[in-house]
C-alpha positions in Angstrom: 1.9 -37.1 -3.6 0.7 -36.5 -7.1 -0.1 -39.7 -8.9 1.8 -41.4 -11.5 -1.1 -41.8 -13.6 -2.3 -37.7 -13.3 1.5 -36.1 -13.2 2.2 -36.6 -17.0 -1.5 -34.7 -17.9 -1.0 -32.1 -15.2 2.9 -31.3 -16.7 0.9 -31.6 -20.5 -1.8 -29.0 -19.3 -0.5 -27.0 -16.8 0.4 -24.4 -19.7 -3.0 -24.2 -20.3 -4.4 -24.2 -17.3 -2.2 -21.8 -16.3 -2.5 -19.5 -19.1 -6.6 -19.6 -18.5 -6.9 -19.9 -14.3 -7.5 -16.4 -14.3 -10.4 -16.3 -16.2 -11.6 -19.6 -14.6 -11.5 -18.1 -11.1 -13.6 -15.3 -11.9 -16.4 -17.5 -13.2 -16.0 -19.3 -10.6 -16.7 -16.8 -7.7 -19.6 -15.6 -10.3 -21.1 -19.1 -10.0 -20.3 -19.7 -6.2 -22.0 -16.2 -5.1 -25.2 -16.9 -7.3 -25.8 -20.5 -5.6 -24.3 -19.3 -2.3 -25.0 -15.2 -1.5 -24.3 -15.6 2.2 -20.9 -16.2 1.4 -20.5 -12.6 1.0 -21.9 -12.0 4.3 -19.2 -12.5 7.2 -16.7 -14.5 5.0 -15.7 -13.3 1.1 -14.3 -9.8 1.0 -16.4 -7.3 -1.3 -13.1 -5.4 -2.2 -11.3 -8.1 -3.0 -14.1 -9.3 -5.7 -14.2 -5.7 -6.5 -10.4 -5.1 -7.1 -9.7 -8.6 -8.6 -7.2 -10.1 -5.2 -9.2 -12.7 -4.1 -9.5 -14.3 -7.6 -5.4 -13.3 -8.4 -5.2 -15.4 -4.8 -7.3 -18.5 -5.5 -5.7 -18.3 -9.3 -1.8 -18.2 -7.8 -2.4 -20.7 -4.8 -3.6 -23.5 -7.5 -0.9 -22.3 -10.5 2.1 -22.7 -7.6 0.8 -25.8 -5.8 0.3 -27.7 -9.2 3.9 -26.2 -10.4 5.4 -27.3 -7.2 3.6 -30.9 -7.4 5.7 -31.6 -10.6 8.7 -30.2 -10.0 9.3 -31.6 -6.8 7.7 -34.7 -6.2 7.0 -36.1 -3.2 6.4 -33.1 -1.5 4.1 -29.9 -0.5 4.5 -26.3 -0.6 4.4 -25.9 3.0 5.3 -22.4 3.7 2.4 -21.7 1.1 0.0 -23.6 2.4 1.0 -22.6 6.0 0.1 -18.8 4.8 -3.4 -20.2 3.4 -3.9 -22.2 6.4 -3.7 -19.6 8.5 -5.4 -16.7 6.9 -8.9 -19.6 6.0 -8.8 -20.6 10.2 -8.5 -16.8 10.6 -11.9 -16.7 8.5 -13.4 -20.0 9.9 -13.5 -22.1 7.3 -14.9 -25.2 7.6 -14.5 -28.9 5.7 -17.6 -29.0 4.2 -17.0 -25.7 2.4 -14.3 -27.0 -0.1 -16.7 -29.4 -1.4 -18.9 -26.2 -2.4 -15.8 -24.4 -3.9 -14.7 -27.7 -5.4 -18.2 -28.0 -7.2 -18.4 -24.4 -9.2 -14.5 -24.0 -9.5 -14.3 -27.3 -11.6 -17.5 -26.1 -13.0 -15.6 -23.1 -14.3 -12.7 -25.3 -15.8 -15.3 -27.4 -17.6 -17.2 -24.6 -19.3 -13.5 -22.9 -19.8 -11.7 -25.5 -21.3 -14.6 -27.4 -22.9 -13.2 -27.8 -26.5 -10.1 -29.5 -24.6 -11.1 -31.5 -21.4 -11.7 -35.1 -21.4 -12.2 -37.8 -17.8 -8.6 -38.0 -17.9 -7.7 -34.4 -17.8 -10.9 -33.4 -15.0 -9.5 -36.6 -13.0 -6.1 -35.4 -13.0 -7.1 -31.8 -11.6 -9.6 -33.1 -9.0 -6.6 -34.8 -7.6 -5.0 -31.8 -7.5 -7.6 -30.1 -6.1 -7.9 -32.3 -3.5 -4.6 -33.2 -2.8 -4.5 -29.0 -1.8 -7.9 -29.2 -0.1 -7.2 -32.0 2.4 -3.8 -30.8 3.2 -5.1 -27.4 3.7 -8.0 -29.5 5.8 -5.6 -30.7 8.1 -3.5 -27.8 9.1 -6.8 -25.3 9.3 -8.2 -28.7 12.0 -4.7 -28.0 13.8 -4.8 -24.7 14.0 -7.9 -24.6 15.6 -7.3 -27.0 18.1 -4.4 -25.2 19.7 -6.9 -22.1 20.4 -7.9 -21.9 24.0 -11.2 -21.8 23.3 -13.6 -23.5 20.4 -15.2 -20.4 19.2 -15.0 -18.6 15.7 -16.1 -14.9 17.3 -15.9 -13.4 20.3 -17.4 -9.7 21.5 -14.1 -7.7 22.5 -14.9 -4.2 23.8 -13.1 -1.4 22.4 -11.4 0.4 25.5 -9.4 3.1 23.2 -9.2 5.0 20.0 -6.3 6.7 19.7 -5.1 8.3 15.9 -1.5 6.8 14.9 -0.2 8.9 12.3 -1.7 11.1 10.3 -4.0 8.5 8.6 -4.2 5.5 10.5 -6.1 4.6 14.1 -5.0 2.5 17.0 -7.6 0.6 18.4 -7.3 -1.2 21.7 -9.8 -4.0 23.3 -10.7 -5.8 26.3 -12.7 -9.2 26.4 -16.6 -8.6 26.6 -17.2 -11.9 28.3 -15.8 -14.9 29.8 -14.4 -16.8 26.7 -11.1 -17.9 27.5 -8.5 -15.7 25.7 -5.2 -17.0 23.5 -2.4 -15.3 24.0 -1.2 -13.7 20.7 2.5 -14.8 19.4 4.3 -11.3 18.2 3.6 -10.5 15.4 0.4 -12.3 14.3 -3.4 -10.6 13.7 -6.8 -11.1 14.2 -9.6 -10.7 12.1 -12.0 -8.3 12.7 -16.1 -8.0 11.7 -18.0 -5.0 11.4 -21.2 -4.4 9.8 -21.7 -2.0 6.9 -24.3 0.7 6.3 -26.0 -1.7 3.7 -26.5 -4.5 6.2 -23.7 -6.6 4.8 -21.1 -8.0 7.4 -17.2 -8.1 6.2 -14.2 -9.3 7.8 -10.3 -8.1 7.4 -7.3 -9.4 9.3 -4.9 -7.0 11.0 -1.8 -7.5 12.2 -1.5 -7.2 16.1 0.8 -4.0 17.3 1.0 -3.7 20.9 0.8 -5.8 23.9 -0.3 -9.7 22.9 -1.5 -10.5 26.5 -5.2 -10.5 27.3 -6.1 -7.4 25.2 -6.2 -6.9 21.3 -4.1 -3.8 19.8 -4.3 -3.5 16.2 -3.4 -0.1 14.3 -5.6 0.1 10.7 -4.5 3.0 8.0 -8.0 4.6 6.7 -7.1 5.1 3.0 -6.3 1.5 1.9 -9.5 1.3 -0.5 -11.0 -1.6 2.0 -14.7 -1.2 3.2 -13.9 -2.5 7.0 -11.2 -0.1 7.9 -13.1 3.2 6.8 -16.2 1.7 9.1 -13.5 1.0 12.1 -12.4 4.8 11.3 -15.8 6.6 11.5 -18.1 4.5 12.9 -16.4 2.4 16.0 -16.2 4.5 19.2 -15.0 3.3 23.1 -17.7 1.2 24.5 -18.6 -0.3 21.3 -18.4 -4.0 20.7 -16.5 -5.5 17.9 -16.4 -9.8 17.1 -12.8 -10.8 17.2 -11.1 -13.8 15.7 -8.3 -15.8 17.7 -4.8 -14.9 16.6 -3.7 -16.9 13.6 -0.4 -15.9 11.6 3.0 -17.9 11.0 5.1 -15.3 11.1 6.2 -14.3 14.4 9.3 -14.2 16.4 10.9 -17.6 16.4 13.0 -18.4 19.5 16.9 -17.8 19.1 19.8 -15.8 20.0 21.2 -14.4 16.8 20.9 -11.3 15.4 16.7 -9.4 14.1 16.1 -7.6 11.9 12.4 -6.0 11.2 12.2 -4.2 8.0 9.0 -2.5 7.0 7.5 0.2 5.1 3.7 2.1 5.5 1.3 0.3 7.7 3.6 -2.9 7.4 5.2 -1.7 10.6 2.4 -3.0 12.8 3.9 -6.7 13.1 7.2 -5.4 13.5 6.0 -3.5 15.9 4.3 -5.9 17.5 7.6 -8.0 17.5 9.9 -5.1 18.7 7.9 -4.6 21.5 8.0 -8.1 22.8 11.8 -7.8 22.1 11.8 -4.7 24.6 9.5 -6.4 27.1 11.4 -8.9 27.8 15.0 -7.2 27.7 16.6 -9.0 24.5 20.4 -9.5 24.1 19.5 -10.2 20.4 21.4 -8.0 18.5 17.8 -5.9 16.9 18.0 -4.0 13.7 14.7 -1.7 12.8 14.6 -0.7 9.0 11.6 1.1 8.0 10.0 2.8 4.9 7.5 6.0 4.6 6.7 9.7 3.3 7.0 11.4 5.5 7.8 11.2 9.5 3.8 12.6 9.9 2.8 9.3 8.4 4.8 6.8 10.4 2.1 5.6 12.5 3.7 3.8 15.2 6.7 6.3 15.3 6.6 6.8 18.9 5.6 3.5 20.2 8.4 1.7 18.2 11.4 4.4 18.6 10.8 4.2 22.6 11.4 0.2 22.3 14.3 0.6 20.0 15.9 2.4 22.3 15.4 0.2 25.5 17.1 -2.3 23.5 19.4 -0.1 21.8 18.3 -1.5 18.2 20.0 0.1 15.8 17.0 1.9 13.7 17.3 3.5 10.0 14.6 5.2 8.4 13.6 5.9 5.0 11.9 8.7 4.1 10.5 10.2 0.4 10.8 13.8 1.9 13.8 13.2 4.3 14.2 14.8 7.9 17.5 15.0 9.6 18.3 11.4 10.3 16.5 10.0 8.2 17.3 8.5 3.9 16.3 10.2 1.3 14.0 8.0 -0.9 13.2 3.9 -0.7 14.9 1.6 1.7 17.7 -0.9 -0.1 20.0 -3.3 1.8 22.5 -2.5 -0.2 22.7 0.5 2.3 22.8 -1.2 5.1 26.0 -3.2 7.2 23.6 -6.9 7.5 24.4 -8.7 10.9 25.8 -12.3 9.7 23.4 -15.1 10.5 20.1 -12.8 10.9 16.9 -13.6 10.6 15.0 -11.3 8.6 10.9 -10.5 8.8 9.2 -8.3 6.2 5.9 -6.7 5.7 4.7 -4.0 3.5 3.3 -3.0 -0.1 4.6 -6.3 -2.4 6.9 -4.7 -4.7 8.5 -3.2 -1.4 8.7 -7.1 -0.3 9.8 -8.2 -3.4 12.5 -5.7 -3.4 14.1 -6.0 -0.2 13.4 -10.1 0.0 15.7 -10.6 -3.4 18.4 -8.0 -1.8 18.4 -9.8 0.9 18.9 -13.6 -0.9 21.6 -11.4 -2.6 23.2 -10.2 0.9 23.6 -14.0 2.0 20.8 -14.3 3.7 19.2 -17.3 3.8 15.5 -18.0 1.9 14.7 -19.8 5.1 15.4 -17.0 7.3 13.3 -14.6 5.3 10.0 -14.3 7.0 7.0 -12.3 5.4 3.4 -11.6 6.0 1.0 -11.3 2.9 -2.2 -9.6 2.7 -3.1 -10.6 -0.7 -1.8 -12.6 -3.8 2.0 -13.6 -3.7 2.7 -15.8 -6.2 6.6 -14.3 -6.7 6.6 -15.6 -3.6 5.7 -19.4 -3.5 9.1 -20.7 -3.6 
């Protein structure tokens, strides 16, 4: 809970702060890296510092916990800082780390906002800060205590490479030693460390789509800009030896009778696939309902694997296509389109605007905010609420 003595300065300069975090953030990570360069090995993405996400993340995450600390008092953002949670024990980040980040970040802010800042106004943000930091402390402690194992990274051996689509690459793995295994909920993902030509390790999370029982099956799409999945693509073969995360991510099937729905577009099907598959495994007598979203049937990249499950369920599945087949919609996926089971639960992943989309048709449609649920591989602000 915010203080009574910080919530009037942090309502004053929240507009400010606001309006300047995104600058702050990338002197920030300018200042981190200089004092701290093995961060970038194993840990920070180098396409994310590149492209600008990780510092759009770090900027939204503070804007919408602060905003949500004065407008409603007395709580957190949980859901948000569920999603961080999850995505810094997916990394292994450890206590001792937000001290470092707390020291250049409020750095930053001070050689930002220097013609403005006096004790009160630093005080009032450190408790901010912090107030994020040890919640975010907490959960990440949970999270890693309900692994099976205490380890960070483990070898898994890659058993198959199989091409999913015309642009994307199923890999499959087995454990490559003794460490006990978590079994993966439907629908979460692992992160995944290769090492570049330059030397440089970097890590990227992917979303689980197949079987979540003692093996790993994650499907990666080669042209997404990213560093790790073009390495996965040409230089990872069977036999090779890849360090795995344990499978961290809140959104997976929750436990229920009523009606699913999985809606999806590009290589956002892999949780729902993921999902759908665990719905066909065990038999369901959920009413299921598969939406998804592509270019072109060529491109679908779990097509097979999640039509065959569909139909040992008999989901009801509609597909969206820019250059429609027979069967298929013409253009992008709307729920206006679509007859919406009453009392659904709905989960989501793809491109943002694709999210944003189909999330606020959905709110519209009846359904419930709190059975929306959406995984997010990058900055989501629009989404904090």
């Amino acid at each position: 809970m915010l203080s009574e003595k910080s919530r009037p300065i942090i309502e004053a300069t929240l507009p400010l702060v606001g309006s300047r975090i995104g600058t702050i953030t990338v002197d920030f990570y300018n200042r981190l890296f200089t004092a701290h360069t093995e961060l970038l090995d194993g840990l920070f993405s180098r396409s994310n510092q590149r492209s600008g996400d990780q510092q759009r993340a770090l900027a939204g995450s503070i804007a919408a916990f602060a905003t949500h600390l004065i407008d409603n008092p007395g709580t957190l953002p949980e859901k948000v800082l569920s999603r961080i949670a999850h995505k810094h024990a997916s990394l292994g980040i450890t206590e001792d780390q937000y001290g470092v980040v707390y020291e250049h970040l409020f750095a930053a802010i001070a050689a930002d906002l220097a013609e403005v800042i006096t004790p009160e106004i630093a005080e009032a943000w450190t408790e901010v800060y912090w107030l994020m930091a040890d919640a975010l402390i907490k959960l990440e402690k949970d999270l890693y205590a309900s692994q099976s194992n205490g380890k960070m990274w483990m070898p898994w051996r890659v058993t198959a490479k199989d091409p999913a689509g015309t642009d994307a690459m199923t890999f499959t793995l087995e454990p490559a030693d003794d460490t006990p295994v978590t079994a993966a909920k439907p629908g979460q993902y692992v992160s995944v460390k290769v090492q570049l030509p330059d030397g440089l390790r970097q890590v990227r999370q992917y979303s689980l789509s197949g079987d979540t029982g003692t093996s790993r099956v994650f499907t990666t799409k080669l042209n997404d800009g990213g560093e790790v999945s073009t390495a996965l693509h040409i230089g990872v073969e069977p036999g090779d030896i890849l360090e795995i995360s344990n499978p961290y991510g809140e959104i997976s099937l929750r436990e229920g009778d009523g009606p699913v729905i999985l809606a999806s577009a590009g290589i956002g099907c892999t949780p729902a696939a993921s999902i759908l598959r665990a719905l066909a495994q065990t038999g369901t007598g959920r009413q299921v309902m598969v939406l998804h979203a592509e270019k072109t049937m060529e491109n679908w990249a779990l097509s097979g694997q999640m039509t065959a499950d569909a139909a040992k369920i008999d989901a009801e599945l509609q597909l969206w296509l820019e250059s429609p087949q027979q069967g298929s919609k013409e253009g992008f996926m709307s729920l206006r389109e679509v007859d919406l089971p009453a009392d659904a639960s709905l989960y989501l992943c793809g491109p943002l605007p694709f999210m944003k989309k189909i999330r606020d048709e959905a709110i519209d449609a009846g359904i419930p905010a709190t059975r929306i649920h959406y995984e997010v591989f990058g900055p989501d602000v629009w989404l904090a609420n």
